[in-house]
C-alpha positions in Angstrom: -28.1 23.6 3.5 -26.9 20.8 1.1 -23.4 20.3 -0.1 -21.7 18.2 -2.1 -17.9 17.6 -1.6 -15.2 16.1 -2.9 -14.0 13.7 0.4 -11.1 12.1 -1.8 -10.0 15.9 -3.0 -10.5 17.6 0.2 -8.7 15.1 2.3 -5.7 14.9 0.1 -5.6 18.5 0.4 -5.4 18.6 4.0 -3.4 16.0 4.1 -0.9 17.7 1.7 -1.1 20.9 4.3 -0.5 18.9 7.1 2.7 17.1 6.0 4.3 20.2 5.9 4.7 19.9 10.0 6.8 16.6 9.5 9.5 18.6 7.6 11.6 18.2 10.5 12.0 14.7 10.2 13.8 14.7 6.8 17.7 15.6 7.1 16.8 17.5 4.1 13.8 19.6 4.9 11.3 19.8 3.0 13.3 19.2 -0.3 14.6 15.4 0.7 10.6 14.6 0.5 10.3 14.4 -2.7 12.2 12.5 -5.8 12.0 12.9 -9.5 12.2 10.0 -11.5 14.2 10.3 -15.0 11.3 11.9 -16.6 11.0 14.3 -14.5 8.0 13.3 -12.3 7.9 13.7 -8.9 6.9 12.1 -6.0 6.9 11.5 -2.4 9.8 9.6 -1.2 8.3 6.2 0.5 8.7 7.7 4.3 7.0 10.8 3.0 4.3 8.7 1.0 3.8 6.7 4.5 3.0 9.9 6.5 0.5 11.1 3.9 -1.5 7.9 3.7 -1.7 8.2 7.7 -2.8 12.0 7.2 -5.1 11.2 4.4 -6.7 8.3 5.8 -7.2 10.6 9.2 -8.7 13.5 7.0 -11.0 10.8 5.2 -12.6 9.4 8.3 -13.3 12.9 9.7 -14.8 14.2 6.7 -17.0 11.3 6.2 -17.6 11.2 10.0 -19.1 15.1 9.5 -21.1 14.3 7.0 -22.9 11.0 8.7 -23.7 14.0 11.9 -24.9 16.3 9.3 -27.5 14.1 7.8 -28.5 12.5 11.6 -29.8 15.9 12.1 
């Protein structure tokens, strides 16, 4: 069975669920994580932004890492 993924998408996704665990490491929760600029955007603030780059690169490798196994067999 053949299937075609997203690795960028899917990674960021679970990358984006897995940041949730680091909560505790914020003297705000989960709500000092993030800043909004004077338009109104949103972001990750840079020690959140740090932690998912580490998660996403992580997700990224095993991902790709899966699909190099898949087509081996």
């Amino acid at each position: 069975m053949n299937a075609n993924i997203n690795v960028t998408e899917l990674a960021c996704s679970l990358a984006e669920r897995d940041l949730e665990d680091y909560t505790d490491e914020f003297e705000g929760g989960a709500d000092s994580m993030y800043q909004t600029d004077e338009y109104g955007n949103v972001s990750y603030v840079d020690k959140a932004q740090d932690i998912f780059n580490e998660l996403n690169d992580y997700w990224e490798e095993q991902i790709m890492q899966c699909q190099v196994i898949n087509k081996i067999k």
